[in-house]
TORROKOL-511651 format. One line per field, with one value per residue: residue number from 1; residue in one letter; x, y, z of N, C-alpha, C, O, CB in turn. Coordinates in nm, 3 decimals, padded with zeros to 5 digits. Atoms other than C-alpha are relative to their C-alpha. Glycine has a CB too. Example, Ala and Ser with C-alpha at 12.3 -4.5 7.8 and 13.67 -1.06 7.14 Angstrom:
n <- (1,2)
res <- (a,s)
n.X <- (00.089,-00.082)
n.Y <- (-00.119,-00.119)
n.Z <- (00.000,-00.006)
ca.X <- (01.230,01.367)
ca.Y <- (-00.450,-00.106)
ca.Z <- (00.780,00.714)
c.X <- (00.090,-00.077)
c.Y <- (00.120,00.109)
c.Z <- (00.000,00.073)
o.X <- (00.194,-00.026)
o.Y <- (00.118,00.220)
o.Z <- (00.066,00.090)
cb.X <- (-00.099,00.041)
cb.Y <- (00.003,00.046)
cb.Z <- (00.125,-00.142)
//
This chain:
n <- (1,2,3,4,5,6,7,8,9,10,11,12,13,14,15,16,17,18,19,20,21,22,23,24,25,26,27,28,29,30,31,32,33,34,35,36,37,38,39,40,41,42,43,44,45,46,47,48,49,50,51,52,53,54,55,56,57,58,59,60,61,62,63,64,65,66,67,68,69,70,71,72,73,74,75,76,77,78,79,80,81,82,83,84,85,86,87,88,89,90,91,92,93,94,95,96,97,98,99,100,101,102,103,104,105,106,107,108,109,110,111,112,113,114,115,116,117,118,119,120,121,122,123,124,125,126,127,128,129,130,131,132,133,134,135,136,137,138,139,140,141,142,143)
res <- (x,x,x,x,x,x,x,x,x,x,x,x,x,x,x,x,x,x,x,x,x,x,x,x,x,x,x,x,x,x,x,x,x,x,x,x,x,x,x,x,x,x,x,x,x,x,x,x,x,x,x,x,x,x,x,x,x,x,x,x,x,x,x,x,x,x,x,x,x,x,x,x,x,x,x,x,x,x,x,x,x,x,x,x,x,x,x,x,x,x,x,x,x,x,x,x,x,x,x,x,x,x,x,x,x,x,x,x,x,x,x,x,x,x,x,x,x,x,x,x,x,x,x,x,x,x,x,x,x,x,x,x,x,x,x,x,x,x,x,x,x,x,x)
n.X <- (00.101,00.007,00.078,00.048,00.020,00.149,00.083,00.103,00.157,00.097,-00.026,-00.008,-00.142,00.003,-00.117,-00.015,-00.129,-00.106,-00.045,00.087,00.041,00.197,-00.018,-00.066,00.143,00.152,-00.002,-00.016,00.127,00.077,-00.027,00.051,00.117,00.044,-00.042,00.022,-00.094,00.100,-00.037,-00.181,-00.078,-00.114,00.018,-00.005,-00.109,-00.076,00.102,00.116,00.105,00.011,00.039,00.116,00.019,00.005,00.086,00.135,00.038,-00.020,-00.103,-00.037,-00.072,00.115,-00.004,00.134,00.095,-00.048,00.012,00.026,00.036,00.112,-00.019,-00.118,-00.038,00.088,00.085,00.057,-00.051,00.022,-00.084,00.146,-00.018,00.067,00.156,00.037,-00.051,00.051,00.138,-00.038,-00.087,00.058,00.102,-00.005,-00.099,00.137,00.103,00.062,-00.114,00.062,00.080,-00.110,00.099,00.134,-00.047,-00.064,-00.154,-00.060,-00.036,-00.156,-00.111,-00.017,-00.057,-00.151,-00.067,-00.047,-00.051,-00.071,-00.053,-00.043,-00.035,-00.129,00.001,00.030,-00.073,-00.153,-00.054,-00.158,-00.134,00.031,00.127,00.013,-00.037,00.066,-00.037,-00.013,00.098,00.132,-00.050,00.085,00.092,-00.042,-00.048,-00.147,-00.053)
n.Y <- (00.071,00.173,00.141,-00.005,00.180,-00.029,00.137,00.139,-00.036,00.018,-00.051,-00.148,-00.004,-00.122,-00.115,-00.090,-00.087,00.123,-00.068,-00.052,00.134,00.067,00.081,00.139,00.072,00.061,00.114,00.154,00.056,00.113,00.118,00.087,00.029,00.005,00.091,-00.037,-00.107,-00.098,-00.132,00.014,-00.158,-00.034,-00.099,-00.051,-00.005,00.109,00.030,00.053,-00.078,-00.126,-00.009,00.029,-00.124,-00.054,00.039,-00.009,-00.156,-00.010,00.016,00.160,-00.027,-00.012,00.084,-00.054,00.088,00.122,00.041,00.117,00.052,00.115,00.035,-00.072,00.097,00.034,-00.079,-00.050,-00.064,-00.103,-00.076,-00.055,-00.037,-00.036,00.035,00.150,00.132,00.047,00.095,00.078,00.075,00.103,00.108,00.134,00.068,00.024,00.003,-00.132,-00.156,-00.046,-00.062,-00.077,-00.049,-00.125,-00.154,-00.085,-00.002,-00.122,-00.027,00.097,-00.067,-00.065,00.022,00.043,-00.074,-00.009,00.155,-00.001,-00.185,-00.002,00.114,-00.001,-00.087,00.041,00.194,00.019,00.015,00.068,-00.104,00.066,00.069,00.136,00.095,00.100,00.090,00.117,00.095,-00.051,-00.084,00.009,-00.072,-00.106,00.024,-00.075,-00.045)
n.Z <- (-00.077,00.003,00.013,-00.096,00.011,00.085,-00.107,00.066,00.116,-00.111,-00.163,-00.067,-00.080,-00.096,-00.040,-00.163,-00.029,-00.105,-00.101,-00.090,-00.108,-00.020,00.123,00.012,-00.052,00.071,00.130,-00.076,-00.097,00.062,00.041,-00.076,00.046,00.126,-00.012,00.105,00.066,00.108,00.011,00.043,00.006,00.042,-00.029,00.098,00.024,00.111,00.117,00.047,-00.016,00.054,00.167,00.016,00.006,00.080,00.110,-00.037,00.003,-00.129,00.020,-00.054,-00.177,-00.090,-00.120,-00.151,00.032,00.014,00.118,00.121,00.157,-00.004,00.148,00.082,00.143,00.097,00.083,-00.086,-00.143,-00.039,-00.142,-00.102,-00.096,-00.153,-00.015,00.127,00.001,-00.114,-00.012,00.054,-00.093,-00.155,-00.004,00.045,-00.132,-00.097,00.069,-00.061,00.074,00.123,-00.031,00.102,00.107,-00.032,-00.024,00.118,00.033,-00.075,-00.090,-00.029,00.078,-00.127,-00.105,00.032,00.043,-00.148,-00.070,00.062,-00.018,-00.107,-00.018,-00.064,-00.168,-00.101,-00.043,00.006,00.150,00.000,00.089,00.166,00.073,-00.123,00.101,-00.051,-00.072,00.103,00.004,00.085,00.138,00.134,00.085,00.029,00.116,-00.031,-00.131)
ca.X <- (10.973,10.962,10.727,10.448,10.344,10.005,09.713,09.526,09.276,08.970,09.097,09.007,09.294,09.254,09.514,09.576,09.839,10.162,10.259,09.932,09.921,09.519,09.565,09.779,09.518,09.234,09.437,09.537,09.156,09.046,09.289,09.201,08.836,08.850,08.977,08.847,09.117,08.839,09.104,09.508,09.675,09.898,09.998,09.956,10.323,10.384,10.323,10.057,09.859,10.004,09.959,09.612,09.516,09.627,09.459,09.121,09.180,09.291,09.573,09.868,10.001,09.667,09.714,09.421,09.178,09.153,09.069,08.910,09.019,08.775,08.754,09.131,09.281,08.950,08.715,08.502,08.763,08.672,08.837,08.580,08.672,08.603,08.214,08.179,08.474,08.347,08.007,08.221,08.450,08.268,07.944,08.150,08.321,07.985,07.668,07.547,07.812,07.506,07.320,07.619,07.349,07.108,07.344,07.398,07.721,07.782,07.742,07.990,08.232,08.218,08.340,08.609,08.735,08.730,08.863,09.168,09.244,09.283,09.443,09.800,09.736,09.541,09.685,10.050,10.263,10.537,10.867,10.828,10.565,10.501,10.630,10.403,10.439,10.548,10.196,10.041,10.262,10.075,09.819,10.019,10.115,10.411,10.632)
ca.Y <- (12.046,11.664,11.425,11.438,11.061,10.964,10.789,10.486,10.571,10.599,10.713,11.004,11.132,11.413,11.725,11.874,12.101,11.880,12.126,12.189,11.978,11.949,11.880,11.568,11.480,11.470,11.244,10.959,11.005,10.891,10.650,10.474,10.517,10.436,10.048,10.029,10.255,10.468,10.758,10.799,11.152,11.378,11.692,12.039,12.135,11.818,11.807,11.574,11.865,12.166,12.045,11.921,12.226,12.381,12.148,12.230,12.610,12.649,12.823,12.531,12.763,12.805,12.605,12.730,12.455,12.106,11.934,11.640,11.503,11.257,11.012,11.101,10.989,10.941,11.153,11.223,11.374,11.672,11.903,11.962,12.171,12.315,12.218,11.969,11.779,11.756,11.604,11.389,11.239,11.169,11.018,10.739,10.693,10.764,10.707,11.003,11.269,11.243,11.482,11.722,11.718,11.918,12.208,12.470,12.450,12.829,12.758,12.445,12.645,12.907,12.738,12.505,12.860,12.938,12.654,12.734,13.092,12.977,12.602,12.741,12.959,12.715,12.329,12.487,12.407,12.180,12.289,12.017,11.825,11.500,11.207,10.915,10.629,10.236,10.102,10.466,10.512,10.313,10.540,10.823,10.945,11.150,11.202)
ca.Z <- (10.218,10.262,10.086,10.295,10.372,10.207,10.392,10.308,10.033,10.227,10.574,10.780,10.907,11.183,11.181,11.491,11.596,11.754,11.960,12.150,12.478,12.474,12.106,12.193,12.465,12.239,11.982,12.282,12.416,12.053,12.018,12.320,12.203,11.872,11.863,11.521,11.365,11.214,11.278,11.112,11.224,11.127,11.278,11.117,11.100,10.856,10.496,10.452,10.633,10.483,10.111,10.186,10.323,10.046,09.796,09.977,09.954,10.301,10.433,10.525,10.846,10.971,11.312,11.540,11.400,11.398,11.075,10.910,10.600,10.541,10.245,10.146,09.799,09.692,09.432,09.708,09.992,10.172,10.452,10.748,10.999,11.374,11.423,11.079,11.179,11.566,11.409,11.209,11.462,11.790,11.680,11.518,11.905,12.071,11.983,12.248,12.050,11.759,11.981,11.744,11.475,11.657,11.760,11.467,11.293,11.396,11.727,11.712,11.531,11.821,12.064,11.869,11.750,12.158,12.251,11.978,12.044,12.381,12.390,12.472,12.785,12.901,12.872,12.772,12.444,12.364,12.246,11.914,11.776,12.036,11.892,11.917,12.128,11.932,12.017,11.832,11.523,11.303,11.294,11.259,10.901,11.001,11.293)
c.X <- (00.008,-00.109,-00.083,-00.057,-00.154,-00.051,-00.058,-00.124,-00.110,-00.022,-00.083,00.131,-00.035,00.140,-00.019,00.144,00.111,00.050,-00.099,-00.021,-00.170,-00.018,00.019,-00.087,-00.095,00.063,00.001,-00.128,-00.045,00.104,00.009,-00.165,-00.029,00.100,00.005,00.082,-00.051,00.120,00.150,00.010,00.108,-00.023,00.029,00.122,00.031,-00.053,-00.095,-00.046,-00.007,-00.063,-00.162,-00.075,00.023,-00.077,-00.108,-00.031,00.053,00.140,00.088,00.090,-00.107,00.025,-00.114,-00.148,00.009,-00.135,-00.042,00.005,-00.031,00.001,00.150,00.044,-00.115,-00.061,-00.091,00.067,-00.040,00.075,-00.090,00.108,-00.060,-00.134,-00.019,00.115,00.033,-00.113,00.079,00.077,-00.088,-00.109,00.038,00.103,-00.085,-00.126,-00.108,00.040,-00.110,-00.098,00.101,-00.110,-00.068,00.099,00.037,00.126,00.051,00.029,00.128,00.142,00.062,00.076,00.120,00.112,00.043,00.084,00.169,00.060,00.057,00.091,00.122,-00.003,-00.101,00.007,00.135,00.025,00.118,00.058,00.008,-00.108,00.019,00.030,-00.045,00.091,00.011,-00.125,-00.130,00.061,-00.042,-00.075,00.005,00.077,00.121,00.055,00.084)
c.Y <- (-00.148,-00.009,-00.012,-00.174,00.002,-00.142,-00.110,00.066,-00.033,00.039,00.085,00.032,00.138,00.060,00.085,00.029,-00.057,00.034,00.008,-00.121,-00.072,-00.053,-00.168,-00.067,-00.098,-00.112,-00.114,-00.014,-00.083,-00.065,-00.072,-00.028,-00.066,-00.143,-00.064,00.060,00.065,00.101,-00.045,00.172,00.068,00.139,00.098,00.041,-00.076,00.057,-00.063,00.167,00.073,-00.033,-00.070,00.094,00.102,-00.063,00.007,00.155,00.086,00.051,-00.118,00.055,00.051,-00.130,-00.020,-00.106,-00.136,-00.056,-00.162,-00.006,-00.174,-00.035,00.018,-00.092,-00.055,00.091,00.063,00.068,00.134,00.012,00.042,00.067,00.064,-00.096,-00.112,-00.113,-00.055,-00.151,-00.106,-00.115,-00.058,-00.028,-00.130,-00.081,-00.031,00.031,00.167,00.116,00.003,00.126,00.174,00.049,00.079,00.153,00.077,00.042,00.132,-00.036,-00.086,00.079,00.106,-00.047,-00.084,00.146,00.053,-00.066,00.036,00.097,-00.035,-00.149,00.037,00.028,-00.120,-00.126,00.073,-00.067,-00.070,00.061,-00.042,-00.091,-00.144,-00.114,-00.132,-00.121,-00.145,-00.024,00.125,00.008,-00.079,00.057,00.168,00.020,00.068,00.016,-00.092)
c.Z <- (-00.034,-00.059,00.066,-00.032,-00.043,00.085,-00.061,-00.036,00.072,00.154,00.025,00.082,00.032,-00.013,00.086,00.008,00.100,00.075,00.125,00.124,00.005,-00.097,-00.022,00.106,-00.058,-00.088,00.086,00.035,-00.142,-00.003,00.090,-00.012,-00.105,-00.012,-00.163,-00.082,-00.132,-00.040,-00.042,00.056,-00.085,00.075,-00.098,-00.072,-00.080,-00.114,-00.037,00.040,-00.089,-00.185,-00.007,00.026,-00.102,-00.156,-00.008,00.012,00.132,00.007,00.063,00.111,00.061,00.101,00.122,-00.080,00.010,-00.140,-00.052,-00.144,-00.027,-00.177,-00.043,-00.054,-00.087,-00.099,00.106,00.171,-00.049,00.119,00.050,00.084,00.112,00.000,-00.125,00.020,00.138,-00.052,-00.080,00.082,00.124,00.014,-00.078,00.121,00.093,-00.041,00.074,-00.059,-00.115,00.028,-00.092,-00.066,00.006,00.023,-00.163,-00.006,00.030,00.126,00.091,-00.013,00.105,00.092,-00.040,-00.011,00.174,00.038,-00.070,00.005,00.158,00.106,00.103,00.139,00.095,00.032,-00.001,-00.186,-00.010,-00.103,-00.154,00.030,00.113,-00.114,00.025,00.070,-00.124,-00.017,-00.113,-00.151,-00.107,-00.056,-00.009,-00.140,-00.039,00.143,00.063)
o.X <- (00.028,-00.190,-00.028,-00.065,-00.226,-00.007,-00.065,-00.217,-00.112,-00.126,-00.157,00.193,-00.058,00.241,-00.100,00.241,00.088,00.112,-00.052,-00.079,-00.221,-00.075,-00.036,-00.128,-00.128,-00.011,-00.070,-00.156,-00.086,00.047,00.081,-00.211,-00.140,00.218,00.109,00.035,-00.012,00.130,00.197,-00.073,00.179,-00.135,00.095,00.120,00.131,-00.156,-00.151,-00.035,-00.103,-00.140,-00.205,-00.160,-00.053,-00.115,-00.164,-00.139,00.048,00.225,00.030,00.175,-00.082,00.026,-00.136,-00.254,00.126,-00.252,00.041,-00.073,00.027,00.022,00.139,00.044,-00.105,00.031,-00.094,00.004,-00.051,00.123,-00.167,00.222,-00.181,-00.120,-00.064,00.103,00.120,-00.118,00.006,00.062,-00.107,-00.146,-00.048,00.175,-00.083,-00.149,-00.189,-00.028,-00.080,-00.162,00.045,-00.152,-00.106,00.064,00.107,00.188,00.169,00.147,00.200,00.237,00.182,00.169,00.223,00.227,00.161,00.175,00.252,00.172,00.158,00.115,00.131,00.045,-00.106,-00.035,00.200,-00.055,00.218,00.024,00.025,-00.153,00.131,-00.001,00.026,00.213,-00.050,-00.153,-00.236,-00.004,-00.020,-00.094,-00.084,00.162,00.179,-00.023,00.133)
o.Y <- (-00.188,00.074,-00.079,-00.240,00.102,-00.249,-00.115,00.117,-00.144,00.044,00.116,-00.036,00.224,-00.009,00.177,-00.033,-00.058,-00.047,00.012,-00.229,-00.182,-00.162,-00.251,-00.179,-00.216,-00.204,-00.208,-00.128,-00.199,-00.123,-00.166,-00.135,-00.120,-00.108,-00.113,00.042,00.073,00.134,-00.154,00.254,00.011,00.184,00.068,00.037,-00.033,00.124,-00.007,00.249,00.082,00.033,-00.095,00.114,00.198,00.004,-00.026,00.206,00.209,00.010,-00.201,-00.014,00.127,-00.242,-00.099,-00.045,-00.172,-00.020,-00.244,00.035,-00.281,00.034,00.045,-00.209,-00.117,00.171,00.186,00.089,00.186,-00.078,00.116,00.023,00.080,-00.211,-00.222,-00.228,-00.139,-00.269,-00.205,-00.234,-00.175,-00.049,-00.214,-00.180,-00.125,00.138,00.241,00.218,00.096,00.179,00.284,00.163,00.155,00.262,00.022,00.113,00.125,-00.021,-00.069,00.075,00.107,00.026,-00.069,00.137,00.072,-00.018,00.022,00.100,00.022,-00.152,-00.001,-00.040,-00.121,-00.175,00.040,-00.100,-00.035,00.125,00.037,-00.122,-00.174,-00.115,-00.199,-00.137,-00.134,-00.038,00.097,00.061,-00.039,00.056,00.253,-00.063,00.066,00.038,-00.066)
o.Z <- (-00.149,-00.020,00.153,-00.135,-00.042,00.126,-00.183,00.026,00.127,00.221,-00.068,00.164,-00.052,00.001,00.088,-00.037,00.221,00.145,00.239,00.112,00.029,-00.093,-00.094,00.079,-00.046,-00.123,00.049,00.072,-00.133,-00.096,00.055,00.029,-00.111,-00.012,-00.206,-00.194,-00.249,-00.158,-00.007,00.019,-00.167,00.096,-00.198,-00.195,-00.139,-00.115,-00.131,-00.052,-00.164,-00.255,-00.119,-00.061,-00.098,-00.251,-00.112,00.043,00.132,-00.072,00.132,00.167,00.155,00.050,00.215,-00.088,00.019,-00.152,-00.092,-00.230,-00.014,-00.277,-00.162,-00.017,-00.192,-00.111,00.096,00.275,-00.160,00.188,-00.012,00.084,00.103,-00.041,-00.091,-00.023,00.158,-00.015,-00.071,00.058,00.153,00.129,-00.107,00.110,00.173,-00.097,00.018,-00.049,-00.189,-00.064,-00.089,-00.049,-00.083,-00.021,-00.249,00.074,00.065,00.158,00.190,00.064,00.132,00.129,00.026,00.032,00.205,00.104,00.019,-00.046,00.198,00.227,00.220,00.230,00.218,00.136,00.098,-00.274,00.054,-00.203,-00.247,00.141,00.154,-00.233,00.100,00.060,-00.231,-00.136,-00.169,-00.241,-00.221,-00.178,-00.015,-00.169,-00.148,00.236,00.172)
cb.X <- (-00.143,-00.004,00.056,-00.093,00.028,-00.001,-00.132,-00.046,-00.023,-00.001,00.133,-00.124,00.162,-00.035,00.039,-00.046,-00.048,00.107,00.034,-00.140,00.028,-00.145,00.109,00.175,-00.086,-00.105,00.145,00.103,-00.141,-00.078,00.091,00.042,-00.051,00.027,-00.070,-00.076,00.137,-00.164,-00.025,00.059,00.063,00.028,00.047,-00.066,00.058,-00.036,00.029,-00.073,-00.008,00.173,00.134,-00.030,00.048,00.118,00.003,-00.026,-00.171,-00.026,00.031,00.092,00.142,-00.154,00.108,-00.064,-00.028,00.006,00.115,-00.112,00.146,-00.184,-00.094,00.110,00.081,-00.087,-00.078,-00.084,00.181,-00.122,00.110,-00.127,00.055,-00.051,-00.113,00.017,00.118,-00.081,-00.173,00.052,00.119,00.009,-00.130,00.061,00.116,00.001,-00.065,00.030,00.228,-00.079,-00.034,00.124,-00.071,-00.119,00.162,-00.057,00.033,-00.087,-00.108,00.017,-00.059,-00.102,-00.090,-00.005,-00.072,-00.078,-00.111,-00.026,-00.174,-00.120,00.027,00.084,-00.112,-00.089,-00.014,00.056,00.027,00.018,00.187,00.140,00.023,-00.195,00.139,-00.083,-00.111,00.077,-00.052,-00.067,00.167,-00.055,-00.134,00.065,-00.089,-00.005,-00.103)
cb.Y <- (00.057,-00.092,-00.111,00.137,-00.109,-00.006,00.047,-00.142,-00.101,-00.104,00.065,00.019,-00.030,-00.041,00.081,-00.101,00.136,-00.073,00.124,00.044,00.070,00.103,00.056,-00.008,00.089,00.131,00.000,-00.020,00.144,00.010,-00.011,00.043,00.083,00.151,-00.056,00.048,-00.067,00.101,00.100,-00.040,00.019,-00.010,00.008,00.074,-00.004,-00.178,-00.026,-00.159,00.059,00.082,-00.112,-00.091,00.027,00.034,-00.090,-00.081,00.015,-00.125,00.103,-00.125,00.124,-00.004,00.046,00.280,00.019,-00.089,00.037,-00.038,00.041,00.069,00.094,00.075,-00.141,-00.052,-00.086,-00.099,-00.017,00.019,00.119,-00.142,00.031,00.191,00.155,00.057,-00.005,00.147,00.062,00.059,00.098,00.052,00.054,-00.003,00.097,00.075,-00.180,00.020,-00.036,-00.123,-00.035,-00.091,-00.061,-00.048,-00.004,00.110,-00.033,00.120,00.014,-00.135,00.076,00.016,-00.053,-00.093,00.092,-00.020,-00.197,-00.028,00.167,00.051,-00.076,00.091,00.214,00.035,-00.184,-00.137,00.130,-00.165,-00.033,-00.097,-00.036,-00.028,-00.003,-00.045,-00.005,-00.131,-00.060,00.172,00.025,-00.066,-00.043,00.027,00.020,00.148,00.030)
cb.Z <- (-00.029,00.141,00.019,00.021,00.179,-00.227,00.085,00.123,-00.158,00.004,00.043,00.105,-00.088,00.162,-00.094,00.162,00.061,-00.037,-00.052,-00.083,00.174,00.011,-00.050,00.030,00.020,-00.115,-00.120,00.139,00.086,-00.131,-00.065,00.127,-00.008,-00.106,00.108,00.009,-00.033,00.086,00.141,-00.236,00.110,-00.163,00.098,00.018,00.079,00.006,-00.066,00.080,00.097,00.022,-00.116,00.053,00.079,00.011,-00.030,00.134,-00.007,00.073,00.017,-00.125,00.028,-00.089,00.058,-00.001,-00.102,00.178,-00.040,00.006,-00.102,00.076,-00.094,00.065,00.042,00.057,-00.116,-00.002,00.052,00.005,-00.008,00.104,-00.027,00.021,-00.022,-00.208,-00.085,00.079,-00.078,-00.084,00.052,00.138,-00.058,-00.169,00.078,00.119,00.024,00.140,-00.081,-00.065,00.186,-00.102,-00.038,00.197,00.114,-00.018,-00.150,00.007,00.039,-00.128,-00.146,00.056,00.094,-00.169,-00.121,00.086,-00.085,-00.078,-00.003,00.040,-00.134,-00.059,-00.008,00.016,-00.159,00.154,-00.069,-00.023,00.070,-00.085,-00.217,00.100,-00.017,-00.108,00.133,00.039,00.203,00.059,-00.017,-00.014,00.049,00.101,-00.080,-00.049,00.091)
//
């Protein structure tokens, strides 16, 4: 296994699956939202993911989720996922996404896990991991 590349102490860096077409959606919608470069990626197939996933207990070929690691390299990183790393991500893109807080983290979790069981059949799947564009690969930490 490669070296997985390491983020800027402090980041959040979203892991999403590089194959999944809706996957690669959601990363260009925030990174046309997010101007700020609140967010760094990586997809799950790389090492950053897999060995962070595994440093958080997680397995690192679990793919059917998408993932915040928030804080990373610090004393205080954590791995959120489905529903905790919705409320984490899109009330710092939109101030309306805080209405997150009120829904119960089960019932977030529900529907990311829907949403994930059923990504392929219903955007499609690329053959390898999407390989960012010049203007995104800065804030990509592999690929």
């Amino acid at each position: 296994m490669e070296a997985p590349a390491v983020p800027p102490v402090g980041s959040n860096v979203v892991l999403v699956d590089g194959m999944c077409v809706a996957c690669n959606r959601i990363v260009a919608f925030i990174l046309d939202h997010d101007p700020q470069g609140l967010f760094h990626f990586a997809h799950l197939q790389g090492p950053l993911a897999q060995q962070a996933l595994s440093r958080h207990g997680r397995d690192p070929h679990a793919i059917d989720s998408v993932y915040l690691l928030a804080d990373a390299g610090t004393p205080s990183e954590r791995l959120l996922s489905e529903g905790a790393a919705g409320r984490a991500i899109w009330p710092r893109l939109f101030k309306a996404a805080t209405v997150l807080r009120w829904i119960p983290l089960p019932v977030l979790d529900f529907f990311y896990r829907a949403f994930a069981r059923n990504r392929y059949r219903l955007f499609g799947k690329y053959d390898v991991c999407r390989v960012p564009t010049l203007d995104e690969r800065g804030r990509f930490l592999e690929g």
